[in-house]
C-alpha positions in Angstrom: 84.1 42.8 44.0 83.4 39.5 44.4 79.7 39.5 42.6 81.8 40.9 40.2 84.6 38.0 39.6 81.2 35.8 39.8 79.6 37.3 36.8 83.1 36.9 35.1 83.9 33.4 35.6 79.8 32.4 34.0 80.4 34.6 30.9 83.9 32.7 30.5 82.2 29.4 31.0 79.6 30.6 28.6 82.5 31.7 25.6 84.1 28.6 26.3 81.2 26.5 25.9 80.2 28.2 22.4 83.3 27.9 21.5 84.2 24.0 22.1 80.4 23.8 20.4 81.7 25.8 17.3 84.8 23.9 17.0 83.3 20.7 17.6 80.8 21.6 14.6 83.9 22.9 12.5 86.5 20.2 13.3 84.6 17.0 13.5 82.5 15.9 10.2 80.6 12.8 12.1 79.5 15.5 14.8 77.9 17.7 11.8 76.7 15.0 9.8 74.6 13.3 12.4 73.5 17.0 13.3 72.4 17.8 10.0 70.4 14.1 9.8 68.9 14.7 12.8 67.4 18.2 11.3 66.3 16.7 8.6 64.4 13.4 10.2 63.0 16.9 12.8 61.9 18.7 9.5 60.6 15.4 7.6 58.3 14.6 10.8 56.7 17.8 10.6 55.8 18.3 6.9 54.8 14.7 7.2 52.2 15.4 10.2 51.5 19.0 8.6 50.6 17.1 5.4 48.5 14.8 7.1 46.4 17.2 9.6 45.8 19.5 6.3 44.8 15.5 4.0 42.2 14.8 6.9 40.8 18.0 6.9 40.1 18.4 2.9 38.9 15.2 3.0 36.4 15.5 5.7 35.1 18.9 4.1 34.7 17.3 1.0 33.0 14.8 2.8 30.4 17.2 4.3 30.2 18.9 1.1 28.7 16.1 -0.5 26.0 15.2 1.6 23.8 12.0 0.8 20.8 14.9 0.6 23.2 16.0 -1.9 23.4 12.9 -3.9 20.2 11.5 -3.3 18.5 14.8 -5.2 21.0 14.5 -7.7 20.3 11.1 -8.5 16.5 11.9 -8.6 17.1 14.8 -10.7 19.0 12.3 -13.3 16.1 10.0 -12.6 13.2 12.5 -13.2 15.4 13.4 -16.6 15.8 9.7 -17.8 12.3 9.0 -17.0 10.8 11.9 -18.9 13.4 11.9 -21.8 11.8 8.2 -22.1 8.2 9.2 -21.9 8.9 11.5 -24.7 11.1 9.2 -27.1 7.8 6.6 -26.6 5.4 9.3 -27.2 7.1 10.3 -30.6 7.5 6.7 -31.9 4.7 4.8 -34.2 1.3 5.6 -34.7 0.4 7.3 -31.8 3.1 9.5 -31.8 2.4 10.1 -35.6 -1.6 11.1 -34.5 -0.6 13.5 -31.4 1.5 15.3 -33.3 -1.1 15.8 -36.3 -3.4 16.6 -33.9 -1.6 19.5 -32.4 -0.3 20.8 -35.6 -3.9 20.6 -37.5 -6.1 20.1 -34.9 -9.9 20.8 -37.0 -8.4 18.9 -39.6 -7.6 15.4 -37.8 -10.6 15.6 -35.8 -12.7 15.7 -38.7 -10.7 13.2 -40.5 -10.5 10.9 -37.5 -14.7 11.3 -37.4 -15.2 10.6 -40.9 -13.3 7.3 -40.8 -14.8 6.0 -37.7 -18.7 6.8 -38.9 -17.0 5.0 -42.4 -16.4 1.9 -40.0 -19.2 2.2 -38.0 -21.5 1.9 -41.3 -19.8 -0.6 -43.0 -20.1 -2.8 -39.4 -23.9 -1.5 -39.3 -24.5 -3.1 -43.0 -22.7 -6.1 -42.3 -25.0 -6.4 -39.2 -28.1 -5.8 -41.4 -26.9 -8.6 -43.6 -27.8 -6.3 -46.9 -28.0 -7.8 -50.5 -26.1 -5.0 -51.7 -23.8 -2.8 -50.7 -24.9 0.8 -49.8 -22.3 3.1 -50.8 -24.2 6.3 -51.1 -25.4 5.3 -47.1 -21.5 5.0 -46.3 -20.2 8.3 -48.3 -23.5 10.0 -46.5 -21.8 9.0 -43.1 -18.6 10.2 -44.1 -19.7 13.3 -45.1 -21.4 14.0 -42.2 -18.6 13.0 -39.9 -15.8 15.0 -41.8 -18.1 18.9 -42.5 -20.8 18.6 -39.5 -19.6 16.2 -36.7 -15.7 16.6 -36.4 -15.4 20.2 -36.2 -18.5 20.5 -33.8 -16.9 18.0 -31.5 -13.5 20.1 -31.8 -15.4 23.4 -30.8 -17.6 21.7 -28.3 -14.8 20.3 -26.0 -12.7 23.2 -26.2 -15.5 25.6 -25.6 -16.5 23.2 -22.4 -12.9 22.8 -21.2 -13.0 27.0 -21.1 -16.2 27.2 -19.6 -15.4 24.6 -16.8 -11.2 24.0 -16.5 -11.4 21.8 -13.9 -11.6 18.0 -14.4 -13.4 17.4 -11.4 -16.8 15.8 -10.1 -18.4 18.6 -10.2 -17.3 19.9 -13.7 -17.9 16.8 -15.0 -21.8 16.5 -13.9 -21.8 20.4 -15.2 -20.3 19.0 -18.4 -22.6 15.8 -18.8 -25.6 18.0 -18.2 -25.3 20.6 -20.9 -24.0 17.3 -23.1 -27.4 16.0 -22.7 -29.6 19.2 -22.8 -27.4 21.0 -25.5 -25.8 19.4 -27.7 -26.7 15.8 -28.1 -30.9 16.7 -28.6 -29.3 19.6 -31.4 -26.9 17.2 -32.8 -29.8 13.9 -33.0 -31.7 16.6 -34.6 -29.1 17.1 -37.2 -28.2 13.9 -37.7 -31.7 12.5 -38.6 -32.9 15.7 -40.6 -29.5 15.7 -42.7 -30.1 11.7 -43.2 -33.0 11.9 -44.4 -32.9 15.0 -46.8 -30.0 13.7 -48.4 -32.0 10.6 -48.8 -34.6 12.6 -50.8 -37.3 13.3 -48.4 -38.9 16.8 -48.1 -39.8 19.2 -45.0 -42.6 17.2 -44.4 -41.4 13.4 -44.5 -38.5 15.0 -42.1 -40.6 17.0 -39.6 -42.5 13.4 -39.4 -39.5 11.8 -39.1 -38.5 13.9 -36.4 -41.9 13.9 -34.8 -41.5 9.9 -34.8 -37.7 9.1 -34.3 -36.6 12.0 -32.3 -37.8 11.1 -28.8 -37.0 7.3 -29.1 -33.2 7.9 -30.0 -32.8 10.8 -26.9 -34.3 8.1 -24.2 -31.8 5.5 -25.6 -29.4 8.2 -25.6 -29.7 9.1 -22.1 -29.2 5.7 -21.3 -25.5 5.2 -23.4 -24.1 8.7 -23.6 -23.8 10.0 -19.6 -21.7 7.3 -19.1 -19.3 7.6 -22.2 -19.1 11.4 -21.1 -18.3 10.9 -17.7 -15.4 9.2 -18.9 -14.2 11.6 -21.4 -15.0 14.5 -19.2 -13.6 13.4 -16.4 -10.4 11.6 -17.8 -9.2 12.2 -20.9 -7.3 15.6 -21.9 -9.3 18.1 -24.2 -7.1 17.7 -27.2 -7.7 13.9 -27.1 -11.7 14.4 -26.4 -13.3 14.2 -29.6 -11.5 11.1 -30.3 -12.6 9.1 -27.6 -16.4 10.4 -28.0 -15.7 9.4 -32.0 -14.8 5.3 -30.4 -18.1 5.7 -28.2 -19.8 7.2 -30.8 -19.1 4.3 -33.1 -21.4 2.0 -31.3 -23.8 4.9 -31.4 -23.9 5.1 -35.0 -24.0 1.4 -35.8 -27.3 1.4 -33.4 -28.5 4.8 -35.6 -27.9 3.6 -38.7 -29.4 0.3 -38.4 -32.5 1.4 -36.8 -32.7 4.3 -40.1 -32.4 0.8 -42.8 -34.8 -1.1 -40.6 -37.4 1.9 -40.7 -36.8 2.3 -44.6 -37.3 -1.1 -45.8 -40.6 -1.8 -43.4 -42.2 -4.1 -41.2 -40.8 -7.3 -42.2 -44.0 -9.4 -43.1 -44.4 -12.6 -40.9 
């Protein structure tokens, strides 16, 4: 009975404390509106710490996200790009550009045009040397002929046949190169050369194979003491497309020795 009036009395205390709560709420405006402020400044704190916890941790994934690996390779990548976009817009500009693409497009063509004009200049410089009364034209046409139908389109086979035979660029490719340069080609061209010179000159089989007899050993000792070198550095450095021209600039100084030593033998001891 009594645990009975006890449980009684706590749930009246309980009712009357709701209620006085409910009609404090009800009856007095200050009471709600500071209840209502004090919700709110509750519900403001935690969007504004929610909004903050979830700001830190976009920005420190971003952050990981883009790493400096990240942006050290992509600056590379737009590094590699300018510098090769730049490499190209100089190759395509001017002369050079002009030649490299002629030479790709037509390659036979402007390697035998390119070897024509350089034996052109390299007899011209030969009869100035000389110091000639006269000019020579038939001499110069001769060496232009022979640089744009026989030399130019051997040197165009040549290298590319080489750079098959041997791709590599190495030492050892190179000395492989030199040395079927010097036992191949250069004693078949010399024979060439000096037989063509001097038919077109007017001599017969027998003024040539004298010629040949006379000249031919000479100009292949001198040869082996110029050429190994000047093919060393086109073998060895220079791309194949690009080959024949730079054996054309050594060849140059070649030919202005040839050509000088062919006038000096057709005009004669010079009499003391």
């Amino acid at each position: 009975m009594r645990g009975a009036l006890k449980r009684n009395a706590t749930i009246s205390q309980l009712l009357q404390t709701q209620t006085r709560r409910n009609t404090d709420f009800f009856t007095d405006p200050v009471a709600r509106i500071h209840q209502n402020s004090l919700r709110e400044q509750a519900q403001s704190k935690r969007d504004y710490f929610n909004f903050s916890h979830f700001f830190r941790r976009s920005t420190t994934k971003n952050c990981n996200e883009v790493s400096p690996s990240l942006l050290s390779s992509a600056f590379s990548s737009s590094s590699a790009s300018s510098s090769t976009t730049m490499a190209a817009s100089l190759a395509k500009v001017g002369f050079v550009g002009w030649y490299l693409e002629m030479v790709k497009a037509r390659p036979m063509l402007t390697k035998s045009v390119t070897c024509s004009l350089i034996y052109i200049a390299a007899d011209l410089s030969s009869q100035t040397i000389s110091s000639s009364t006269s000019f020579d034209l038939e001499r110069t046409l001769r060496m232009a002929g022979y640089g744009m139908v026989v030399l130019g389109p051997t040197l165009h086979f040549w290298f590319n046949f080489l750079s098959k035979l041997f791709p590599k660029q190495d030492l050892i490719s190179t000395f492989k190169k030199i040395a079927m340069a010097q036992t191949l080609y250069g004693p078949l061209m010399t024979v060439i050369f000096l037989s063509l010179n001097a038919y077109l000159q007017g001599e017969n089989g027998a003024e040539i194979a004298a010629r040949l007899k006379r000249d031919l050993v000479p100009t292949m000792i001198n040869g082996v003491m110029y050429w190994p070198v000047c093919d060393f550095i086109t073998y060895r450095f220079i791309p194949v497309h690009l080959q024949p021209l730079v054996s054309n600039c050594f060849s140059y100084l070649w030919t202005i020795y040839m050509t000088y030593m062919a006038s000096l033998e057709k005009a004669g001891p010079t009499p003391n």
